[in-house]
C-alpha positions in Angstrom: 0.0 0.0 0.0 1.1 3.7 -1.1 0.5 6.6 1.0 -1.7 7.8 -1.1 -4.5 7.0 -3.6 -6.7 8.2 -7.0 -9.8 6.9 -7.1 -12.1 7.6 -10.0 -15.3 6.8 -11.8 -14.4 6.0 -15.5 -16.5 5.5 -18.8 -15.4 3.7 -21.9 -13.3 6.9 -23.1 -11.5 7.5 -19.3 -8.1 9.0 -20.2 -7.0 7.3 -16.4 -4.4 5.3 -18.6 -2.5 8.5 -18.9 -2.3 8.9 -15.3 0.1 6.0 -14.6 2.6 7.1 -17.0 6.0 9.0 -17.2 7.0 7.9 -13.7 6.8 5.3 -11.3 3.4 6.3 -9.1 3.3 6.7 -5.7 0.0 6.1 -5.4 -2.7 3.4 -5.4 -5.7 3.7 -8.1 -9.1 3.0 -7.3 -11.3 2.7 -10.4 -15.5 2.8 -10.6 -16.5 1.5 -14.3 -19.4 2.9 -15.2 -19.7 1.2 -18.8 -20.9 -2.5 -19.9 -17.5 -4.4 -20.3 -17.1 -6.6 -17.4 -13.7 -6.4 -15.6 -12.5 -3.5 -18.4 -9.9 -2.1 -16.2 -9.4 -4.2 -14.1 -5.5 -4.6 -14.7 -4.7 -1.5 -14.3 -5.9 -0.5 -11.0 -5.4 -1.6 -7.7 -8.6 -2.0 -6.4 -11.7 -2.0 -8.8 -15.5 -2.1 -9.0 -17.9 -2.0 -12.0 -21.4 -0.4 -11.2 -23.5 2.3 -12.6 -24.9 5.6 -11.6 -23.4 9.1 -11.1 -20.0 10.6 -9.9 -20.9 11.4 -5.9 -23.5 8.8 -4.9 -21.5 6.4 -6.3 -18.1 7.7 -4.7 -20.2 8.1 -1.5 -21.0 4.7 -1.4 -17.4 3.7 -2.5 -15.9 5.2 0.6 -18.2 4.0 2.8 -18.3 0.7 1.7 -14.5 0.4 1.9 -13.6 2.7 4.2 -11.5 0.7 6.5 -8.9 1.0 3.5 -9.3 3.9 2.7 -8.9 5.7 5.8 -5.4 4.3 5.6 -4.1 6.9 3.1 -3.0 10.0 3.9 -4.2 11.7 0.9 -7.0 10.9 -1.5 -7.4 12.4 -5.0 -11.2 12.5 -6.9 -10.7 13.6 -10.4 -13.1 13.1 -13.4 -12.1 10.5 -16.2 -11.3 13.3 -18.6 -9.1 14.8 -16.8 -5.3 14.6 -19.0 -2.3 14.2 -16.8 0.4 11.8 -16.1 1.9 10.5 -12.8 4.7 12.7 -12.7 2.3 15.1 -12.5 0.0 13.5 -10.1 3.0 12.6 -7.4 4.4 16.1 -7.8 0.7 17.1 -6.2 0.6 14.5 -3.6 3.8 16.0 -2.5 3.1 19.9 -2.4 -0.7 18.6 -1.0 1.5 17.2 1.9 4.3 19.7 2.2 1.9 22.7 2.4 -0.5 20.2 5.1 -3.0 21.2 3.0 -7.0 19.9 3.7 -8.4 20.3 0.4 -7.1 21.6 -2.9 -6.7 20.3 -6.7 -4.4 21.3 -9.8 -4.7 24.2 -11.3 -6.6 23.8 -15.3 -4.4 24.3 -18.9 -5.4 27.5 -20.7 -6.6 24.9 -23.3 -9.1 23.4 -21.0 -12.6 23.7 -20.6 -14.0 25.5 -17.9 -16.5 26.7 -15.9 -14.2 28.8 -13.2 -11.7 31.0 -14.8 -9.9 31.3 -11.1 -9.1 28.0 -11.6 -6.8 28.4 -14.9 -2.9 28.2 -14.2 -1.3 31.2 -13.1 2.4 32.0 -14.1 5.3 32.1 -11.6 3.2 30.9 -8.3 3.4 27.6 -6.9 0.0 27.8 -5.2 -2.7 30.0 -3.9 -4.1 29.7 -0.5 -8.1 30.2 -1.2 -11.7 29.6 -0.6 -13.4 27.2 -2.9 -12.2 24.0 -4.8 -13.9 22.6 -7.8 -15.8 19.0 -7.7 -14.0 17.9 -11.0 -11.3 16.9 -9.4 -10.4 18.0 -5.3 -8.1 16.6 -3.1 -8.9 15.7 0.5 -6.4 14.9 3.5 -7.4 11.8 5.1 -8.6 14.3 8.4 -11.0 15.9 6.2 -11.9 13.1 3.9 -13.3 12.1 6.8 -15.1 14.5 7.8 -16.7 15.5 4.3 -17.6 12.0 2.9 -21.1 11.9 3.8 -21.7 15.4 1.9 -20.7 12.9 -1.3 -24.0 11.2 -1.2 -26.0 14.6 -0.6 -25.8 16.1 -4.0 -26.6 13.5 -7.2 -24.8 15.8 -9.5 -22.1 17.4 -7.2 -23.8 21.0 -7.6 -23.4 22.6 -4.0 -20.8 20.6 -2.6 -17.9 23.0 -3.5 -19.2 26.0 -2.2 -20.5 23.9 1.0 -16.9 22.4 1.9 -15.2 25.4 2.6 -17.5 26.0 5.2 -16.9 22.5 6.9 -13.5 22.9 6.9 -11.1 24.3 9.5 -9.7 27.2 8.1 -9.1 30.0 10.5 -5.3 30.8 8.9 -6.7 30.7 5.1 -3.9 28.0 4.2 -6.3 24.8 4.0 -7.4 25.2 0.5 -5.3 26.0 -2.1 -5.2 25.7 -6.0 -1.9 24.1 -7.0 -0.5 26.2 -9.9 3.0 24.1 -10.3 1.0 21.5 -11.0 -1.6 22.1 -14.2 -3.7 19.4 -15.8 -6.0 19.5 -19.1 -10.1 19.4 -18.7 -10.3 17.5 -21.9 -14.0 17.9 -22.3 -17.0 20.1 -22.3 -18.3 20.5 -18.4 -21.0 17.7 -17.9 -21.3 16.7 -21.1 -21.1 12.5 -20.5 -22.5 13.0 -16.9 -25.9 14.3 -17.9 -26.0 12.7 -21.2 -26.0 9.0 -18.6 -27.9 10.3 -15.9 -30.8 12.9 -18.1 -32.7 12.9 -14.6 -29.6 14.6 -12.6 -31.5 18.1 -11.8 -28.4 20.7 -10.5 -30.6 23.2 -9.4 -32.5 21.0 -7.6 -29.6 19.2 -6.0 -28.1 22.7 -4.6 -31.5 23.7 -3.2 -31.5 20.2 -1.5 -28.1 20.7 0.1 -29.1 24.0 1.2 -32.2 22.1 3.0 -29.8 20.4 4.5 -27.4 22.6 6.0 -29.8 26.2 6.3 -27.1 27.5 8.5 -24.7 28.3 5.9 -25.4 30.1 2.5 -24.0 28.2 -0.2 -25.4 29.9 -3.3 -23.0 30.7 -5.8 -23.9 34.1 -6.2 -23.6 34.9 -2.2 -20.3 37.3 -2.1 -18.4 35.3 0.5 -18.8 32.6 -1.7 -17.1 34.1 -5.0 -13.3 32.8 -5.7 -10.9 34.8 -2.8 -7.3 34.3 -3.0 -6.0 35.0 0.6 -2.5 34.8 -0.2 0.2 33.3 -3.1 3.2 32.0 -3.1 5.0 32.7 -6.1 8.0 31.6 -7.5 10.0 34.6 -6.1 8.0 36.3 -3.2 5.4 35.4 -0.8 2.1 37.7 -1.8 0.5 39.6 1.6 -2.9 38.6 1.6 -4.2 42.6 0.3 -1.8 41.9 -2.9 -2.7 38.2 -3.2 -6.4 39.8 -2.7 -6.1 41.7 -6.0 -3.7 40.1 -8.0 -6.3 37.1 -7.2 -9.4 38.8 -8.8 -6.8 40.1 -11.9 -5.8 36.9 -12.7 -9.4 35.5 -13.4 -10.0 38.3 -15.5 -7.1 37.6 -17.6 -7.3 34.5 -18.0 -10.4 33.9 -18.9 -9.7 36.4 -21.8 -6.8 34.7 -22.6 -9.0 30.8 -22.2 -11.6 32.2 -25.1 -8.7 32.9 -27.4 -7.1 29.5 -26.4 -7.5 26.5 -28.5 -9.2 23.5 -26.5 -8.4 20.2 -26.5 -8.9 18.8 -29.5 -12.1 16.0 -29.3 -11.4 12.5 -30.1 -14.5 10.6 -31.3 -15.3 7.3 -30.3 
């Protein structure tokens, strides 16, 4: 067993393959086949189950089903099957995740990705930004707050809510729990929930976030509530540490530009079945 593990739910198309090359990994993969071709992957992961249904109820019931193994690594890593990036990549991450003793974070995106947060897009010359919201294509939990998170998994069919209700759950009082990782950037290789909804056509997202506000009326977790909009508290660049007032604005800069210079970007080109 490796200190830390990948688990993911993958289709037919998962680009997972990717992940496992270009360096030895130090980390376990857990996959959830979602398609009609019985024991597909099995080779290539560690642990494996074929079953079908959506991202997070079927994650939730993952965890919870083996949790006594899972609660042995120290970090866990949920990204989407589209997701293109190679283990060199992925171990770098692991390492910064546990050298910064971060609770929840993820990779920043490629300016060729597709996107729904330009805050989330790689920024030049900073290793990471300390921050306020991580998105559910792909975060990464410490095994502390793993822990305490995995029953929101099962809450929202879709995912819709759970990012801006996290934050909130975690402990957090310094601002360096959450972070986007910007040393470490990974394509989106595909239009947001394209193959999710196309599976699951009864998935409601709207209807999912008003559910997990049912749930937990004593936060606000509507994406259009202020505190809830993309802060960056403070960066560490390549040659300075950021106070959090510049960090602040060179924060709210950065999405601007980037998302100007995303639209101008090329995407990653499709590959058709």
């Amino acid at each position: 067993m490796k200190r830390f593990l990948v688990i993911a739910r993958v289709g037919d198309n998962s680009l997972h393959p990717y992940w496992l090359e270009n360096a030895e990994p130090h980390f376990d993969l857990f996959l959830s086949y979602f398609g009609d071709k019985p024991e597909y992957y099995r080779v290539q992961a560690d642990y494996y189950e074929q079953v079908k249904g959506g991202k997070w109820p079927m994650i939730h019931q993952l965890i919870e089903k083996n949790w006594e193994l899972i609660s042995q690594y120290e970090a866990v890593w949920l990204p989407d099957d589209d997701i293109m990036t190679d283990a060199c990549n992925i171990n770098k991450m692991f390492t910064l995740f546990d050298s910064f003793h971060l609770a929840l974070a993820q990779p920043a995106l490629t300016m060729n990705s597709y996107f729904s947060h330009s805050s989330l897009l790689q920024q030049p010359n900073s290793i990471l930004r300390f921050c306020n919201f991580v998105e559910v294509m792909m975060p990464m939990f410490s095994a502390d707050t793993l822990r305490s998170l995995k029953a929101t998994f099962g809450q929202s069919s879709s995912g819709w809510g759970l990012d801006s209700l996290w934050p909130y759950l975690i402990d957090n009082k310094n601002y360096k729990k959450i972070a986007i990782i910007d040393t470490i950037s990974v394509t989106h290789t595909r239009p947001v929930g394209g193959e999710l909804y196309k599976l699951n056509p009864e998935l409601s997202p709207k209807k999912d976030a008003q559910q997990l506000q049912t749930l937990y009326p004593q936060f606000n977790i509507s994406r259009r509530y202020s505190p809830n909009k993309f802060k960056v508290f403070c960066q560490i660049s390549i040659s300075r540490l950021n106070t959090s007032l510049i960090a602040s604005i060179k924060g709210k800069l950065q999405r601007i530009f980037s998302k100007y210079k995303a639209k101008t970007h090329p995407k990653y080109p499709q590959v058709r079945s």
